[in-house]
C-alpha atoms as a printed R data frame, in Angstrom:
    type eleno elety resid chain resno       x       y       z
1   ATOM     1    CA   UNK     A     1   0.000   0.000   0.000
2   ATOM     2    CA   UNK     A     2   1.223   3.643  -0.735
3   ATOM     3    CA   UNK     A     3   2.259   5.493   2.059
4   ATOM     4    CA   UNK     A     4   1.280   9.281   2.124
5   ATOM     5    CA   UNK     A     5   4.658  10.476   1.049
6   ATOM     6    CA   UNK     A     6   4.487   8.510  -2.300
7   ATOM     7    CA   UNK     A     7   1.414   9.937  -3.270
8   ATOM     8    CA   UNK     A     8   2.243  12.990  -2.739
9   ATOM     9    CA   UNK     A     9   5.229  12.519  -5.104
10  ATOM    10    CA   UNK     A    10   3.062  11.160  -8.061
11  ATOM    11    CA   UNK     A    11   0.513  13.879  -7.338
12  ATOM    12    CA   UNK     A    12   3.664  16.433  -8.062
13  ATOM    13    CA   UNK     A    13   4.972  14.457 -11.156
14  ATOM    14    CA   UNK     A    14   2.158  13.083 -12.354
15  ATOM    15    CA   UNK     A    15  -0.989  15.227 -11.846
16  ATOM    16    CA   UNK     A    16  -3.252  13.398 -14.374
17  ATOM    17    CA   UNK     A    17  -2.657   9.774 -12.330
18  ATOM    18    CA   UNK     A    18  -5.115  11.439  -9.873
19  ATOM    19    CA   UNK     A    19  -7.744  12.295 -12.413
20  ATOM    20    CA   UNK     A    20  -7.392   8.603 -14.174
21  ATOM    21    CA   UNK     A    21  -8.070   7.252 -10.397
22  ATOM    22    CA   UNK     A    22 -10.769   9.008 -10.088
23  ATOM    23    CA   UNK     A    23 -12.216   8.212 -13.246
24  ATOM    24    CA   UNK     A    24 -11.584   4.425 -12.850
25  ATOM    25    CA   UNK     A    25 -13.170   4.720  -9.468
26  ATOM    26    CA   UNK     A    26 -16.615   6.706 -10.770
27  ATOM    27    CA   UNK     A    27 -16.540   4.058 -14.120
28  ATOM    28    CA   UNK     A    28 -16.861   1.206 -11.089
29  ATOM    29    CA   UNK     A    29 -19.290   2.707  -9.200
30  ATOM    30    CA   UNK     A    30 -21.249   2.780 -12.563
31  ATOM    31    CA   UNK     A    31 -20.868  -0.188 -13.777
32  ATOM    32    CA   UNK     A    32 -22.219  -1.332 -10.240
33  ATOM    33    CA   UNK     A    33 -25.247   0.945 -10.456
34  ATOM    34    CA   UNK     A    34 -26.021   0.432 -14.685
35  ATOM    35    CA   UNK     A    35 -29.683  -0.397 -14.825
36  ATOM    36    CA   UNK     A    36 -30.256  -3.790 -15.853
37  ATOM    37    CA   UNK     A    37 -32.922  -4.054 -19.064
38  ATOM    38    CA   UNK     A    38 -36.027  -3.724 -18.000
39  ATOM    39    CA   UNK     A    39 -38.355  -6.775 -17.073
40  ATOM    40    CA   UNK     A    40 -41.064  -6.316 -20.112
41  ATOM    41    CA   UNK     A    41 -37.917  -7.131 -22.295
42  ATOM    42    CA   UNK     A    42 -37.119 -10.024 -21.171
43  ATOM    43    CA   UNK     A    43 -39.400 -13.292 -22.244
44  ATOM    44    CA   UNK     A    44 -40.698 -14.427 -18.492
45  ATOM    45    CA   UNK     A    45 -42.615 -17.915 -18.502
46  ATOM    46    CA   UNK     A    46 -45.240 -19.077 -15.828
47  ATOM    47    CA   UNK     A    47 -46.450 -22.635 -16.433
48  ATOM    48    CA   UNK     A    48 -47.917 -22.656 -12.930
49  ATOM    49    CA   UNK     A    49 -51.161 -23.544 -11.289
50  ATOM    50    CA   UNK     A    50 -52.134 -20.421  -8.784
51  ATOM    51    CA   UNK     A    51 -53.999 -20.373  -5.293
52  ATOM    52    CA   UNK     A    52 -53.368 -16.461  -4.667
53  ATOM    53    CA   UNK     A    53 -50.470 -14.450  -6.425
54  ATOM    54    CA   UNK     A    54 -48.697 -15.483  -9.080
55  ATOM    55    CA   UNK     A    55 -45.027 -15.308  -9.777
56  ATOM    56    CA   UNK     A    56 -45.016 -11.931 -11.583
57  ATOM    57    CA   UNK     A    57 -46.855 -10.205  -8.581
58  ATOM    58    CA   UNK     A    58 -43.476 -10.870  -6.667
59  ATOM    59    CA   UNK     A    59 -41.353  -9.725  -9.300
60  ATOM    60    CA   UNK     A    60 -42.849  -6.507 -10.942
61  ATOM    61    CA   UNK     A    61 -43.160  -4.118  -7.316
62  ATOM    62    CA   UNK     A    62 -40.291  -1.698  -6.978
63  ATOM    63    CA   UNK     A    63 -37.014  -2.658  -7.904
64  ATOM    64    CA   UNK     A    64 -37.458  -6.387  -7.321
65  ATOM    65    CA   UNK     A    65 -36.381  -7.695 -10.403
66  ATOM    66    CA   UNK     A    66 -33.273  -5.856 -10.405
67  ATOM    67    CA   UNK     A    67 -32.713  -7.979  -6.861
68  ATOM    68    CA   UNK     A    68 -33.725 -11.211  -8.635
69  ATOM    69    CA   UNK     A    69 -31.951 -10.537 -11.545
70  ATOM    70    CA   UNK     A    70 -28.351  -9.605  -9.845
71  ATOM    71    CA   UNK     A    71 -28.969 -12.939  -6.908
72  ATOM    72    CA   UNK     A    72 -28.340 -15.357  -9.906
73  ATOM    73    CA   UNK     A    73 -25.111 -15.064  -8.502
74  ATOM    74    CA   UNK     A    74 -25.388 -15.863  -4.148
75  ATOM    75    CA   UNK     A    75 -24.850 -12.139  -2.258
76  ATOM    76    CA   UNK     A    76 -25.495 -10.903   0.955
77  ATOM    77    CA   UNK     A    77 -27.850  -7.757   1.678
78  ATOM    78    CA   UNK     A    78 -24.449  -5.866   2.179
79  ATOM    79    CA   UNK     A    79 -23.018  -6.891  -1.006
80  ATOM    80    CA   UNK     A    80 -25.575  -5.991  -3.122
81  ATOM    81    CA   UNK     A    81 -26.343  -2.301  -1.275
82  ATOM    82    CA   UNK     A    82 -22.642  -2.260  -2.000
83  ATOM    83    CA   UNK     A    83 -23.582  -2.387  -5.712
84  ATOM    84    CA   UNK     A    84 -25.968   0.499  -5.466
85  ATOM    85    CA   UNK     A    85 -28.880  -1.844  -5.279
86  ATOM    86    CA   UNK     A    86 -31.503  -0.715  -3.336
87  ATOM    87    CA   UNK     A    87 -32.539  -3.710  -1.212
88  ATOM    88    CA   UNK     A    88 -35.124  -3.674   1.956
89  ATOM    89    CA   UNK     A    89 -35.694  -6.882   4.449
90  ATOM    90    CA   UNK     A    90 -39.155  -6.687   3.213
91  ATOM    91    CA   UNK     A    91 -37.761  -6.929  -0.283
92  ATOM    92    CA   UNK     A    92 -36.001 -10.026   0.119
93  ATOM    93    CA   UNK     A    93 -38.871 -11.364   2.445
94  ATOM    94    CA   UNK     A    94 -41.097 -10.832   0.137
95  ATOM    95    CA   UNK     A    95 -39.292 -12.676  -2.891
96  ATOM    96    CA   UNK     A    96 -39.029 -15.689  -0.325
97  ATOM    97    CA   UNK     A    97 -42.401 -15.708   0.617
98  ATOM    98    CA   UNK     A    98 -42.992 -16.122  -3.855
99  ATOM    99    CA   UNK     A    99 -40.433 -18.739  -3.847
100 ATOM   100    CA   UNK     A   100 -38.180 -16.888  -5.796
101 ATOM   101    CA   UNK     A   101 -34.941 -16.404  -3.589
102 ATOM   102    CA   UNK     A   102 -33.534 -18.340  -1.000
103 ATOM   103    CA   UNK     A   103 -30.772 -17.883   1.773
104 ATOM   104    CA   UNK     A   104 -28.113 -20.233   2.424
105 ATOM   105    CA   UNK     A   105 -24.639 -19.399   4.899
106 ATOM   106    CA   UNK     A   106 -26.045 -15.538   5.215
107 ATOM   107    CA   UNK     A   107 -26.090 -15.073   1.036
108 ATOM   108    CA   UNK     A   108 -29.534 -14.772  -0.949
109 ATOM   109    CA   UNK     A   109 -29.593 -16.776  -4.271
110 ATOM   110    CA   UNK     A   110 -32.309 -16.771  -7.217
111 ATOM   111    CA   UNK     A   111 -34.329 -20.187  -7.358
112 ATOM   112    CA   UNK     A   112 -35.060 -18.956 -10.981
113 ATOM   113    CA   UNK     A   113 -33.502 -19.858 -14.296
114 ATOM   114    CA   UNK     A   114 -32.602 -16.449 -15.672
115 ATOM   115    CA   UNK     A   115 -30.512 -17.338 -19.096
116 ATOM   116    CA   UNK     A   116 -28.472 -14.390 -20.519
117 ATOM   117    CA   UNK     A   117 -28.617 -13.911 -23.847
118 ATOM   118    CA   UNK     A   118 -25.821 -17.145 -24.824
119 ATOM   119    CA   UNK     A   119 -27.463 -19.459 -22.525
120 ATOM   120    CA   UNK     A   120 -30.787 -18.149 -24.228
121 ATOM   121    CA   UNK     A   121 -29.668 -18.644 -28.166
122 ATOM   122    CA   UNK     A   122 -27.834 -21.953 -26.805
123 ATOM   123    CA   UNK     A   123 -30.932 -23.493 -25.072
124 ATOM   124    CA   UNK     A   124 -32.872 -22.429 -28.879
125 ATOM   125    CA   UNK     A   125 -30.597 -24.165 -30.687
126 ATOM   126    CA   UNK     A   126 -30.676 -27.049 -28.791
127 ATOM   127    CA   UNK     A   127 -34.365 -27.351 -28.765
128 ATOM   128    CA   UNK     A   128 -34.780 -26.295 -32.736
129 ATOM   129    CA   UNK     A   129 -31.968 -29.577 -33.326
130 ATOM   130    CA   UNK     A   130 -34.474 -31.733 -31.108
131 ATOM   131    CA   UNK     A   131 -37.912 -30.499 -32.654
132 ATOM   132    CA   UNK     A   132 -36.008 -31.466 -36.132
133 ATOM   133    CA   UNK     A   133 -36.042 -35.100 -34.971
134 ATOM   134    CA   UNK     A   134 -39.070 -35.390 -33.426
135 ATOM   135    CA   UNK     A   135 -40.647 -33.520 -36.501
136 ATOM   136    CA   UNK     A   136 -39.248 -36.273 -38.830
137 ATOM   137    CA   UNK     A   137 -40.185 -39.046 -37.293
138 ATOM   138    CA   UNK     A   138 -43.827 -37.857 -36.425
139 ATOM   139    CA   UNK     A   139 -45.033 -35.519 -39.686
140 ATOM   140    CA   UNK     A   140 -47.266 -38.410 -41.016
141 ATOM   141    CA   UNK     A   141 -48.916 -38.282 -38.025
142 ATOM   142    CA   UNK     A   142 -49.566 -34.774 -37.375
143 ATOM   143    CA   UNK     A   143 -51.117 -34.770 -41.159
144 ATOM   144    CA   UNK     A   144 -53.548 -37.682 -40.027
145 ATOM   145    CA   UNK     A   145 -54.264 -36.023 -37.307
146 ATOM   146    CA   UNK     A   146 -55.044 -32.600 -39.275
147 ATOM   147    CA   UNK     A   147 -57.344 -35.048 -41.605
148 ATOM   148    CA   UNK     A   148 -58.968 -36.210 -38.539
149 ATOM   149    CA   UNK     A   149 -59.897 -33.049 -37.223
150 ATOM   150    CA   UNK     A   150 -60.900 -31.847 -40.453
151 ATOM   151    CA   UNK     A   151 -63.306 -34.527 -41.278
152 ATOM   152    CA   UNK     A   152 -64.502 -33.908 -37.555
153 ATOM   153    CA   UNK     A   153 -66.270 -30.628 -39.303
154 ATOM   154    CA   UNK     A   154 -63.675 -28.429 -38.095
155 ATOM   155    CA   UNK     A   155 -60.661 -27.675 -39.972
156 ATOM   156    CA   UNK     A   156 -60.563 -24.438 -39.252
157 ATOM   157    CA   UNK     A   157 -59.882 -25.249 -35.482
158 ATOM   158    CA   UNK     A   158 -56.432 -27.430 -36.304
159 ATOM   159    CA   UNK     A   159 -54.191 -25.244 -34.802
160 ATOM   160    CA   UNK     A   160 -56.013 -24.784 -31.534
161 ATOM   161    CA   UNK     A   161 -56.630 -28.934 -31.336
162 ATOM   162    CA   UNK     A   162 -52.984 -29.920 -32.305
163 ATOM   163    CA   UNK     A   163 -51.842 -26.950 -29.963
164 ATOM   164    CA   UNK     A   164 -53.872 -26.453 -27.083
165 ATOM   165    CA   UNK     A   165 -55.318 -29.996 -26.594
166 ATOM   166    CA   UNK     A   166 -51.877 -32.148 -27.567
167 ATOM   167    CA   UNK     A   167 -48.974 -29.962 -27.493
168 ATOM   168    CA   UNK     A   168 -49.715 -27.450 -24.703
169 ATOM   169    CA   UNK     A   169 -52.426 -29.711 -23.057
170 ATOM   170    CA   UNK     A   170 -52.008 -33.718 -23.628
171 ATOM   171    CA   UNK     A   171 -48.150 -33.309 -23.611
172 ATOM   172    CA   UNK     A   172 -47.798 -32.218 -20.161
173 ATOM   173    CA   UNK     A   173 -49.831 -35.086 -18.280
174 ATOM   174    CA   UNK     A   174 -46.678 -36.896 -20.024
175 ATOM   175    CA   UNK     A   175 -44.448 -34.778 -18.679
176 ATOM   176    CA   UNK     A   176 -44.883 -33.696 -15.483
177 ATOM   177    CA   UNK     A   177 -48.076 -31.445 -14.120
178 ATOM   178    CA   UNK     A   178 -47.947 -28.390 -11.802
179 ATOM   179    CA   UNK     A   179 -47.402 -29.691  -8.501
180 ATOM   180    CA   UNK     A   180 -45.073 -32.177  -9.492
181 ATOM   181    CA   UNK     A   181 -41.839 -29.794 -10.092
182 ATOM   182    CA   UNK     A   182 -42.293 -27.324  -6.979
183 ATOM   183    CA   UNK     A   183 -44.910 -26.147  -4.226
184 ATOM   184    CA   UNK     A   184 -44.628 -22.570  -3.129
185 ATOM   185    CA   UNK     A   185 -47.285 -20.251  -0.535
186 ATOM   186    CA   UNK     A   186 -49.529 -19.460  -3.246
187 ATOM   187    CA   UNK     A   187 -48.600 -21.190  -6.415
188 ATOM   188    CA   UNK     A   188 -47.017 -24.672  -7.695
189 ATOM   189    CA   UNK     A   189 -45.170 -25.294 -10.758
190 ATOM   190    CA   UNK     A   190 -42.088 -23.409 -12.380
191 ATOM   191    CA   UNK     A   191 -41.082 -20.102 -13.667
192 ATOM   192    CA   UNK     A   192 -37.960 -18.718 -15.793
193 ATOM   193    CA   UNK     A   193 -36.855 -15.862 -17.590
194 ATOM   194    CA   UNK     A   194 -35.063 -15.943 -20.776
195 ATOM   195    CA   UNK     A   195 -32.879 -12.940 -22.392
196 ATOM   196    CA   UNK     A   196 -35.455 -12.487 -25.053
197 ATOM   197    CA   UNK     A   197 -38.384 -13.371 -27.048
198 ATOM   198    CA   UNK     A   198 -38.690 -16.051 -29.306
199 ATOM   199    CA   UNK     A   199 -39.245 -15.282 -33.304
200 ATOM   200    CA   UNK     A   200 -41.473 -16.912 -34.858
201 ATOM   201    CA   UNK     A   201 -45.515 -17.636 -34.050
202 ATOM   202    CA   UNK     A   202 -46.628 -17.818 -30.612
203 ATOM   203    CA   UNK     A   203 -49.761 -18.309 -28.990
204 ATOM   204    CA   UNK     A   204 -51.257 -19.527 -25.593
205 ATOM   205    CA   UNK     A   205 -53.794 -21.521 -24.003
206 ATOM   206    CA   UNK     A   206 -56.327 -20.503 -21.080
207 ATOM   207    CA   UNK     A   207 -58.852 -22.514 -19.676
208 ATOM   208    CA   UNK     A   208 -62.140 -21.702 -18.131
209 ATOM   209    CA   UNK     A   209 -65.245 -23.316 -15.899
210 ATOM   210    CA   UNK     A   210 -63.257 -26.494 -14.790
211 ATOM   211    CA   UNK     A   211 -60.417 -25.982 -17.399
212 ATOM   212    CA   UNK     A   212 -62.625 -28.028 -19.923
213 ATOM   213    CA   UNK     A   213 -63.577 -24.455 -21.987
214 ATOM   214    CA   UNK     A   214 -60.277 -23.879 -23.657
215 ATOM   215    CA   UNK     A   215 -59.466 -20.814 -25.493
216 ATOM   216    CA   UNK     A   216 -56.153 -20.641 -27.999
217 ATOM   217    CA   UNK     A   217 -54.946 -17.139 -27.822
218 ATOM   218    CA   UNK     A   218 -52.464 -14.505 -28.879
219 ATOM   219    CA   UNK     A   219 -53.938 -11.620 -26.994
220 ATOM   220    CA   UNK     A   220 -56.316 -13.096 -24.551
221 ATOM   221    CA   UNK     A   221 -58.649  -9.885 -24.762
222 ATOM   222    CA   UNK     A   222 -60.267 -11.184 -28.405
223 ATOM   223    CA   UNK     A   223 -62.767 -13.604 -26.041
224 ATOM   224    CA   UNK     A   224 -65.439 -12.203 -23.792
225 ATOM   225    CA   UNK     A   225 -64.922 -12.084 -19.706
226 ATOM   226    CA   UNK     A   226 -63.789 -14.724 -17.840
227 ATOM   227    CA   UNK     A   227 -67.159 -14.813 -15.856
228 ATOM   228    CA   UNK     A   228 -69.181 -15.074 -19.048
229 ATOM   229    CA   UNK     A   229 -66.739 -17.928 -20.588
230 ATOM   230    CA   UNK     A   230 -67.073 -19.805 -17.364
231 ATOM   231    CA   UNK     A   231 -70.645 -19.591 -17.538
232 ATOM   232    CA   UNK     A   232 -70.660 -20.938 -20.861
233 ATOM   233    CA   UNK     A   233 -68.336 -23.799 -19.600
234 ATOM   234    CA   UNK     A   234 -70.716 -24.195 -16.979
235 ATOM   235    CA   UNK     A   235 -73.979 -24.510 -18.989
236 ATOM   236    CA   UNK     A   236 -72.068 -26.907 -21.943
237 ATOM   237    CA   UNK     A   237 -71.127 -29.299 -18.657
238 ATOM   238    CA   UNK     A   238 -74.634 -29.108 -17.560
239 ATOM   239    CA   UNK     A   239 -76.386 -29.265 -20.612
240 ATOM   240    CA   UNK     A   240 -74.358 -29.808 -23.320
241 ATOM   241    CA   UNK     A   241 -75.701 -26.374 -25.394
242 ATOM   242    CA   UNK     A   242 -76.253 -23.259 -24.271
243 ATOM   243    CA   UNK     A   243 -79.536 -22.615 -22.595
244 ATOM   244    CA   UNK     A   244 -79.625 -18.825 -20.866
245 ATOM   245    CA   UNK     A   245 -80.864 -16.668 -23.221
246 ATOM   246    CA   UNK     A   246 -78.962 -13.556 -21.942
247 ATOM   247    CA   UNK     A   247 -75.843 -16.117 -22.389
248 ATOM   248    CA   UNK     A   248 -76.603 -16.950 -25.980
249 ATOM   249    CA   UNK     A   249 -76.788 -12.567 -26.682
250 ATOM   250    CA   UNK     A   250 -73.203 -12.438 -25.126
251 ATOM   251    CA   UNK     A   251 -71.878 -15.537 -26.669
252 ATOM   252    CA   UNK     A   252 -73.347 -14.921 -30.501
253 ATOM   253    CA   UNK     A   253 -71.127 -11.900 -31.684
254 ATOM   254    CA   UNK     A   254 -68.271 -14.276 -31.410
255 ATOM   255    CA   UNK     A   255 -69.235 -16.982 -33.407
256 ATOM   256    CA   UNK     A   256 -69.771 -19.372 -30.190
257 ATOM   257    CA   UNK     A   257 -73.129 -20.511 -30.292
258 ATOM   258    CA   UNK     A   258 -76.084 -20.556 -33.032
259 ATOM   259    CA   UNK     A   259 -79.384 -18.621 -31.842
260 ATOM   260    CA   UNK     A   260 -80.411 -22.133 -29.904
261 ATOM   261    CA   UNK     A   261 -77.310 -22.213 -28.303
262 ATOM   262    CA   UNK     A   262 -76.170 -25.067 -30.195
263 ATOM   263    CA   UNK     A   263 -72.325 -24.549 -30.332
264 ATOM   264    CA   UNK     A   264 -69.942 -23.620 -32.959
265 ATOM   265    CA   UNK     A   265 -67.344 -25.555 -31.960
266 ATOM   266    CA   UNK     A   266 -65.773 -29.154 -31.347
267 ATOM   267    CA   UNK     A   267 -66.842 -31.059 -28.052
268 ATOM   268    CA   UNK     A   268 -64.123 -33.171 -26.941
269 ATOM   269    CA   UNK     A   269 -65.813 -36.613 -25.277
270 ATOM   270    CA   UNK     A   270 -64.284 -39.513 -23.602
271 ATOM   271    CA   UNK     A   271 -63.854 -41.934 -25.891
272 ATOM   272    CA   UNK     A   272 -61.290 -44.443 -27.747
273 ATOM   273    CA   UNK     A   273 -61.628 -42.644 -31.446
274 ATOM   274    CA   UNK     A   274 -59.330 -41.792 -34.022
275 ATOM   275    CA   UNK     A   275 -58.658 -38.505 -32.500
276 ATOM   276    CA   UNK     A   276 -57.543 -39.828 -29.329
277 ATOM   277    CA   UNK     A   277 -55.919 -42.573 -31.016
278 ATOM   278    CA   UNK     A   278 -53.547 -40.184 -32.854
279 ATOM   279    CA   UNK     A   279 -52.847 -37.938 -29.965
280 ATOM   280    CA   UNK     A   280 -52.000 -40.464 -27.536
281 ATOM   281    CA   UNK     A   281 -49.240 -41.817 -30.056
282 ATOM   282    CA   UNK     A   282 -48.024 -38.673 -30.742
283 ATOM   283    CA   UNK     A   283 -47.621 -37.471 -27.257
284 ATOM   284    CA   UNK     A   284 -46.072 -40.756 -26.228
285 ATOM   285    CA   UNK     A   285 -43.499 -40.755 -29.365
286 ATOM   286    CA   UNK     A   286 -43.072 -36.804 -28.534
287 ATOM   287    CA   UNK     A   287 -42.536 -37.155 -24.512
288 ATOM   288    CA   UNK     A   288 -39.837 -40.438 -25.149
289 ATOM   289    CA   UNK     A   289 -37.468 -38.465 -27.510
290 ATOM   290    CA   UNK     A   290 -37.854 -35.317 -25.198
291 ATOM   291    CA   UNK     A   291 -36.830 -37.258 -22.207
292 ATOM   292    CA   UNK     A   292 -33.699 -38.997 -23.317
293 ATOM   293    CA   UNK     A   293 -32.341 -35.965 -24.368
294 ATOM   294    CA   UNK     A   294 -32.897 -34.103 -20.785
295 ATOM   295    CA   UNK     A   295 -29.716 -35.635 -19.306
296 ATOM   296    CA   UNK     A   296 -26.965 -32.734 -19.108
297 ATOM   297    CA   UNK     A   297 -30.078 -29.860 -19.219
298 ATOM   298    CA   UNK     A   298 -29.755 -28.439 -15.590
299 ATOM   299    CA   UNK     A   299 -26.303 -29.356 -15.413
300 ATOM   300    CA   UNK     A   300 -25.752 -27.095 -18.796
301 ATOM   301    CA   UNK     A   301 -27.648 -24.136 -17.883
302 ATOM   302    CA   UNK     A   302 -27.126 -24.076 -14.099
303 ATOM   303    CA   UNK     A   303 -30.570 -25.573 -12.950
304 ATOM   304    CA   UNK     A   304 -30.865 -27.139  -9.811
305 ATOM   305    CA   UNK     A   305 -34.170 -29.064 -10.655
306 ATOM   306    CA   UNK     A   306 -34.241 -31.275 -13.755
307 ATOM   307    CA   UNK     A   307 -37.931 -31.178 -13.884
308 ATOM   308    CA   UNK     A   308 -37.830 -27.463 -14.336
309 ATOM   309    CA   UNK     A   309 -34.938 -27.862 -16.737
310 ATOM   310    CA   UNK     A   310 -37.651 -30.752 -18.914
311 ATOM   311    CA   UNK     A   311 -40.123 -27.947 -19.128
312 ATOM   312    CA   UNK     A   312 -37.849 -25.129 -20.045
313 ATOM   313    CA   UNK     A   313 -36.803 -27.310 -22.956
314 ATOM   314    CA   UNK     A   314 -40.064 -28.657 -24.054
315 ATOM   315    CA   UNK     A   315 -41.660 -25.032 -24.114
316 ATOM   316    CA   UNK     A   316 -39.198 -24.209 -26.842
317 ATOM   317    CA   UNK     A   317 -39.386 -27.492 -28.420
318 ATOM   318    CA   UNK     A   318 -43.082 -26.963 -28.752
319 ATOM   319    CA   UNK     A   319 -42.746 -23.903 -30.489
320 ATOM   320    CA   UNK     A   320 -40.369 -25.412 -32.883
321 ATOM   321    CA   UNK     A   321 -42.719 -28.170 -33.766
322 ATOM   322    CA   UNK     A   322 -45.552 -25.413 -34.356
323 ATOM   323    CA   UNK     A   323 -43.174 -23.601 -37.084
324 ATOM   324    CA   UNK     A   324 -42.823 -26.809 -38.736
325 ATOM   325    CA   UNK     A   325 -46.105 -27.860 -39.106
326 ATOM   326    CA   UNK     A   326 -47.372 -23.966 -39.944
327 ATOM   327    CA   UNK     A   327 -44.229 -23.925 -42.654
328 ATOM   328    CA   UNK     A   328 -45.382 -27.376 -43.931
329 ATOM   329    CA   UNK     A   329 -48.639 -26.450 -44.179
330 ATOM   330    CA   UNK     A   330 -50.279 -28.660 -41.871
331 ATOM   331    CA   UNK     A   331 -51.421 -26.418 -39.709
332 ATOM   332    CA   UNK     A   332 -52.648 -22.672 -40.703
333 ATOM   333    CA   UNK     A   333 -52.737 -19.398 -38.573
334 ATOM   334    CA   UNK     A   334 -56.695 -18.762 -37.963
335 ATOM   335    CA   UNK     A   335 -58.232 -15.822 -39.505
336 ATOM   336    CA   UNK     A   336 -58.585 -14.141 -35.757
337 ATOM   337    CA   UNK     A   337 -54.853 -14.400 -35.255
338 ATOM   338    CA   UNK     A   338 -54.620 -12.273 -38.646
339 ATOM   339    CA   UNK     A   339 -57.133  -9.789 -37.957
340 ATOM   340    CA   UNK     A   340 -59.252  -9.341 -34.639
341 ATOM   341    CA   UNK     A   341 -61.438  -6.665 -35.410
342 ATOM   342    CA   UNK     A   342 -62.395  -8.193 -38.408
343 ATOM   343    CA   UNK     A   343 -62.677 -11.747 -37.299
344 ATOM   344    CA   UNK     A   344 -63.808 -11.769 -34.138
345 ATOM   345    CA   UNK     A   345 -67.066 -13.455 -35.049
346 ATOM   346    CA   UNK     A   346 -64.543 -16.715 -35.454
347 ATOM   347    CA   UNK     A   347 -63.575 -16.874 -32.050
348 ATOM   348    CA   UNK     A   348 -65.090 -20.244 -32.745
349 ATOM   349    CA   UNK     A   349 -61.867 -21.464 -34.878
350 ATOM   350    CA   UNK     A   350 -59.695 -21.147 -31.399
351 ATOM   351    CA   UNK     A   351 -62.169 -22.404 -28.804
352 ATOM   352    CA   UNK     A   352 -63.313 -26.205 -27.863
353 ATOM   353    CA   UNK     A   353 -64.571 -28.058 -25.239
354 ATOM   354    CA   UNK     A   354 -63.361 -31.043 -23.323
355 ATOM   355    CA   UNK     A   355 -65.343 -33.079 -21.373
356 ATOM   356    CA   UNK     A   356 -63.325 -33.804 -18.300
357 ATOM   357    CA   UNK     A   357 -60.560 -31.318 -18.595
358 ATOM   358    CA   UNK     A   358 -57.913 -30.822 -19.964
359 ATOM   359    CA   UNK     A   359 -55.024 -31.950 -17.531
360 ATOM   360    CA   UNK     A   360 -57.034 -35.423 -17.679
């Protein structure tokens, strides 16, 4: 260490030394402080089951994410005020209570997956090689089961049936369900963060009454109120049609039911048909390839829980498999999707009915 008579010496001979100290000291103190991007540009992923608050509404508040986001490496409270993190007991409380952080030997640590942007493009490359494999070997099958549906009456509602019902529905009773990969206060199941968005198409699926109305979305706002959809769910479970009247006003504009309440779209039943037939061997032939290739996963990326790790990889896989089939042209991108203003009478196209459920 310098003593005060050296400095002095250097300050006399070399007065810009103390200026490049000073600006290497205010550069660290910056880098410490830079504001990491914000959360809405990040691609966040909840495939959870909820009894309260979901992940997000642990993660959004304040400066929280900028705490989860710098705990993917383990820091005390100290060390990351140190940073020029603002960081409050509550704060940290509060992101254990969500199941999002944990302490170990007096340092925090995110229970997350966050991926930077190379563990994001490597996890998309290894999922695009595995959805290449699986595609091969199952195409024939994904065309009979795009026949199937079509001679059902319905080929305008492939893409929600071969995505909502077998790839985001079918495919995880194979793989593993909600409370399966973790249990937290107030919801069960996983959650992860990745650097970016995907490109390409992307949709999701919500479910409504007992999670046997089931709605394919892109924006979830093209379908009427959550009360009025579980209503309908209600009254098809009940009665197989829609018999309110008011119901049948609400439910019209959209394309859902006929003026009897008759509906306008396919009802799922319990049974051994061709449409089961083809979804159970392509979810079994899907969930076997996807497995044996989960080995190194949580090793790779730094995640503690390989049943996380299965679903991370999966998610991406099952877009994958969707740009195949849409590129093939197996599958087609319904008219809503395109246009919602102009199509929302065809809500029909990306809604259908399951008797049972759909985690069944």
């Amino acid at each position: 260490m310098m003593n005060k008579t050296k400095i002095k010496r250097y300050m006399k001979h070399y007065p810009d030394l103390l200026l490049l100290f000073a600006l290497l000291s205010v550069t660290t103190m910056i880098k410490a402080q830079i504001s990491i991007r914000p959360y809405s540009e990040w691609e966040a992923t909840q495939f959870v089951a909820v009894n309260g608050h979901q992940p997000e509404d642990y993660v959004t508040p304040d400066n929280n994410w900028e705490i989860l986001y710098n705990l993917r490496t383990p820091r005390t409270q100290a060390e990351l005020r140190e940073m020029g993190i603002k960081c409050s007991d509550s704060q940290l409380l509060l992101l254990e209570v969500g199941g999002l952080v944990s302490k170990t030997k007096g340092k925090w640590e995110a229970t997350i997956p966050i991926l930077d942007k190379e563990q994001t493009n490597s996890l998309r490359s290894l999922s695009k090689e595995i959805a290449e494999s699986m595609y091969v070997k199952t195409k024939a099958d994904f065309i009979s089961l795009a026949q199937t549906i079509s001679e059902m009456g319905f080929k305008n509602n492939v893409l929600s049936l071969v995505f909502s019902y077998l790839l985001d529905g079918k495919m995880w009773t194979k793989l593993v369900l909600f409370e399966d990969v973790d249990n937290y206060t107030s919801w069960s199941g996983c959650y992860w963060v990745l650097y970016e968005s995907r490109n390409g198409f992307a949709c999701g699926t919500n479910g409504f009454g007992e999670q046997n109305l089931i709605l394919t979305y892109i924006n979830s706002g093209i379908a009427p109120d959550n009360d009025i959809m579980d209503h309908c769910a209600d009254e098809i479970a009940q009665f197989g049609k829609v018999t309110d009247a008011k119901l049948v006003s609400q439910l019209k504009p959209y394309g859902l039911v006929d003026d009897n309440g008759d509906v306008l779209f396919p009802i799922i039943k319990k049974r051994q048909d061709r449409f089961h037939q083809i979804t159970e061997k392509l979810a079994n032939s899907i969930s076997a390839e996807l497995k044996n290739n989960c080995g190194s996963l949580a090793s790779q990326y730094g995640i503690d829980n390989e049943k996380v790790a299965m679903v991370m990889l999966y998610h991406e896989i099952m877009w994958d498999l969707v740009d195949n089939l849409i590129q093939d042209r197996i599958i087609f991108t319904p008219a809503i999707f395109k246009d919602e203003e102009s199509n929302k009478e065809r809500l029909n196209e990306v809604v259908f009915f399951i008797e049972g459920g759909l985690m069944q």
